[in-house]
matplotlib code that plots the C-alpha trace (Angstrom):
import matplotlib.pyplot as plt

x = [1.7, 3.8, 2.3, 1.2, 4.6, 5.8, 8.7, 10.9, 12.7, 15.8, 18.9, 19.1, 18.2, 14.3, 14.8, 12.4, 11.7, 10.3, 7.9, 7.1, 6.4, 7.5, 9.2, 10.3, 10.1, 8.8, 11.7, 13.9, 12.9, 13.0, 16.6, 17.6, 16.1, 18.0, 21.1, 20.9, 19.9, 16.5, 15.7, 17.1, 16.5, 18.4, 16.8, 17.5, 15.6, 13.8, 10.6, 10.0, 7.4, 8.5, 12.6, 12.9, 11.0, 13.2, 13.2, 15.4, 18.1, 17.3, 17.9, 21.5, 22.6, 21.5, 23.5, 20.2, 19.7, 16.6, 14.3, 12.9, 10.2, 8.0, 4.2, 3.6, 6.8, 5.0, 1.4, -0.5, 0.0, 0.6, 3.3, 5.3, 4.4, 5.6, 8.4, 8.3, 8.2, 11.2, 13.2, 11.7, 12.5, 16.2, 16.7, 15.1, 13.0, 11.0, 8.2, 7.2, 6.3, 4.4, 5.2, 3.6, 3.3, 0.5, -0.3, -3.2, -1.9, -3.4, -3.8, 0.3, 1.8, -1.1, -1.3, 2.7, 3.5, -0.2, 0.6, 4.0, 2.8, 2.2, 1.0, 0.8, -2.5, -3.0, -6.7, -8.0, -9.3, -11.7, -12.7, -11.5, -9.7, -9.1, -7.5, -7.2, -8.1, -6.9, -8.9, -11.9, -11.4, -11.3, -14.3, -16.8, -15.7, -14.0, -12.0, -9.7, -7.9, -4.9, -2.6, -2.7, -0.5, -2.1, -1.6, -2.3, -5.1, -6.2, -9.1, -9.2, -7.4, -9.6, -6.7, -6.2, -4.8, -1.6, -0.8, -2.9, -1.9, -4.8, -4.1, -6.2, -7.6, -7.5, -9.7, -7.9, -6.5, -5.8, -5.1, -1.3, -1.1, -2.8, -0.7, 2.9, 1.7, 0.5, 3.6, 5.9, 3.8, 4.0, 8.0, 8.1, 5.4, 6.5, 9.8, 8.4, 6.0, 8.5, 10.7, 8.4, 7.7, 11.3, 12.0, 8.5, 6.7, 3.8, 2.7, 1.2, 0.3, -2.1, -3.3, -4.7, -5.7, -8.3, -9.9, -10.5]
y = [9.0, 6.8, 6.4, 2.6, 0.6, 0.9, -1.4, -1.6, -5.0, -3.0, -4.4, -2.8, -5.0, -4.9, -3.2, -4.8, -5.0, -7.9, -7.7, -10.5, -11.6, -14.8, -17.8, -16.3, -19.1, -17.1, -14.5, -17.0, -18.7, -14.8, -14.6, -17.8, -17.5, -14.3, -15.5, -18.7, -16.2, -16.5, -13.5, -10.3, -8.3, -7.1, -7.2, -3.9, -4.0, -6.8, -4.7, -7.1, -6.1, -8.8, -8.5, -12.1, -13.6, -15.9, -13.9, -11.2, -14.0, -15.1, -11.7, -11.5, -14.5, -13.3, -10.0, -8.3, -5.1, -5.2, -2.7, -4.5, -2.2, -3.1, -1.4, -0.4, 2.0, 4.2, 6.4, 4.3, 2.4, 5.5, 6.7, 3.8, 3.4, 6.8, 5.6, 2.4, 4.9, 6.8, 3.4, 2.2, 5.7, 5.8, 2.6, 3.2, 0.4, -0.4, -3.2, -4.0, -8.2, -9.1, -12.7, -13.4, -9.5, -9.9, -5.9, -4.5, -1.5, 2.0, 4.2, 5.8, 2.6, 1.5, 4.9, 5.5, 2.6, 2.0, -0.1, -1.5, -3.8, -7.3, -9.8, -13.9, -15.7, -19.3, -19.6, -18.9, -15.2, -14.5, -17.4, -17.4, -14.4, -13.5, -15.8, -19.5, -19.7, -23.2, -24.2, -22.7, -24.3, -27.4, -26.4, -25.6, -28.9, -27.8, -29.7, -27.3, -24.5, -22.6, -19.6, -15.9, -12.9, -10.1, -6.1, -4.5, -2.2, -1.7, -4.3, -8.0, -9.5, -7.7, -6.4, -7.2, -10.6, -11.1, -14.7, -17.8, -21.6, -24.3, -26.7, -30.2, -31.4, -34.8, -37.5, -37.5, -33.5, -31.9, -28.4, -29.1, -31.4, -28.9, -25.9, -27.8, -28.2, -24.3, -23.5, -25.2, -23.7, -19.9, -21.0, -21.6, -19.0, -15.6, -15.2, -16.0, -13.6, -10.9, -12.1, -11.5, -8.2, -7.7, -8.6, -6.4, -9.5, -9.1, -5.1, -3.6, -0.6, -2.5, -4.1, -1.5, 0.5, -2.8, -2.3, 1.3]
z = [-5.1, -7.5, -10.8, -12.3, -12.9, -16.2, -16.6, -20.3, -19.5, -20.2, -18.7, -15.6, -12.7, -11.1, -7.5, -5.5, -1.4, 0.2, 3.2, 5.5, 8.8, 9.2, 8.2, 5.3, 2.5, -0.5, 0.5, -0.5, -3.0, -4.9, -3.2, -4.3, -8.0, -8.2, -7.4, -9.4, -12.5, -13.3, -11.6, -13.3, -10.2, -7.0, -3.6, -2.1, 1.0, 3.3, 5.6, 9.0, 11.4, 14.0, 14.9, 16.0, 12.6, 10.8, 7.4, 9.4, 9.4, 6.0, 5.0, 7.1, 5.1, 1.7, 1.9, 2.1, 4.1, 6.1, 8.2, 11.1, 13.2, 16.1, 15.5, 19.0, 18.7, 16.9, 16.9, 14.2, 11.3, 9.1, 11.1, 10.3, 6.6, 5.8, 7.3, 5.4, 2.2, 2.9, 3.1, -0.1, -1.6, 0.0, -2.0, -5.3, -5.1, -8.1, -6.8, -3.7, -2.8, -0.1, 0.8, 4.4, 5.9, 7.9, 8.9, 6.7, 4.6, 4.4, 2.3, 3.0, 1.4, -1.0, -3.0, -2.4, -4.4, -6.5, -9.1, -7.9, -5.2, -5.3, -2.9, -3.0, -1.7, -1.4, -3.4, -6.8, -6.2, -5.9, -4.3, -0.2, 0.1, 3.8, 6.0, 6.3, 2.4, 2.3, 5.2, 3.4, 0.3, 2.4, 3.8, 1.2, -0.5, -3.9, -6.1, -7.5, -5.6, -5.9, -5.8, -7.0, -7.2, -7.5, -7.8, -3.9, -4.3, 0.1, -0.5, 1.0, -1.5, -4.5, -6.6, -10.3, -10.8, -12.4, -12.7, -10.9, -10.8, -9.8, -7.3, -7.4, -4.1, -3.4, -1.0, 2.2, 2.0, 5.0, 5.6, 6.1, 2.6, 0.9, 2.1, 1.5, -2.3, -2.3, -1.3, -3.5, -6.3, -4.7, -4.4, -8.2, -9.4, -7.5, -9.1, -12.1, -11.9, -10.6, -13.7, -16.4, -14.9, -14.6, -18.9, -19.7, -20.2, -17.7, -17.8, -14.6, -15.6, -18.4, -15.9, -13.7, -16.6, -17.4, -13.7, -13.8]

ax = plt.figure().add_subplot(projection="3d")
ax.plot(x, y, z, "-o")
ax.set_aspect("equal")
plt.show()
């Protein structure tokens, strides 16, 4: 078990991984913020769970070494977390970001990286966590929604919360209006997020602390 992330803002660059399922969009807005420089971190490792999912190629173009693994090669969802961890371990890899990995996480990946994993949700937790939170928000007739990123603690979307960003709702929303604006904001919030972890401005390890 890795202990609560402690990070100095020193100038080393933040090793982070990226796990996603998918298109891949919040992948690269942290690849592209890092290479334009507003990112001091270095993306060691891309973790895919679907070999044809257009992040794998967003990863080949970005230089980014990348672990793609089908689930039903192996005996359970441990099995291939532990080999997950190894990966992670092999490349010294600081925090973890879930943008878009849809598998549910055990206890192998939670506890072996407590502290140092993040995911992005498209509501203002805890309000609609779970999925379709935007169709929910929709749904129950709110005015404001929104995105958080918060610390991966093997709840539905229960961890502490690290940054959130509202959203406004307007007359005539749809689910797909609402979720382009949500994601431009997760495309500018993440790296940020990952960026003031990065320079010691956001503390994880205070943060956990305040929810035990």
């Amino acid at each position: 078990m890795i202990s609560p992330a402690s990070f100095s803002g020193e100038a080393q660059p933040l090793r982070i991984a990226v796990f996603a399922s998918g298109g891949g969009s919040n992948f690269q807005a942290i690849a592209d913020a890092i290479a334009e420089g507003k990112l001091h971190a270095e993306l060691k490792l891309l973790v895919c769970d679907k070999p044809q999912a257009a992040v794998v190629e967003r990863a080949a173009k970005a230089g980014v070494p990348a672990f793609v693994f089908r689930p039903k090669d192996y005996p359970g969802r441990e099995a291939y977390e532990e080999e997950i961890l190894r990966k992670l371990r092999e490349a010294r890899v600081e925090l973890v970001v879930l943008a878009g990995y849809m598998r549910i996480l055990t206890d192998v990946m939670v506890q072996g990286y407590w502290g140092r994993m993040l995911n992005i949700h498209p509501s203002l937790l805890p309000s609609f966590p779970g999925m379709h939170a935007v169709r929910q928000a929709l749904d129950y007739g709110v005015k404001v929604t929104g995105v958080t990123v918060h610390i991966v603690d093997g709840g539905l979307d229960s961890g502490p919360i690290v940054a959130q960003r509202a959203v406004e709702l307007r007359e005539g929303d749809t689910e797909d209006s609402v979720s382009e604006r949500i994601h431009r904001i997760e495309h500018e919030l993440y790296p940020q997020v990952v960026q003031d972890i990065a320079s010691g401005k956001i503390k994880l390890e205070q943060l956990v602390r305040q929810e035990q």
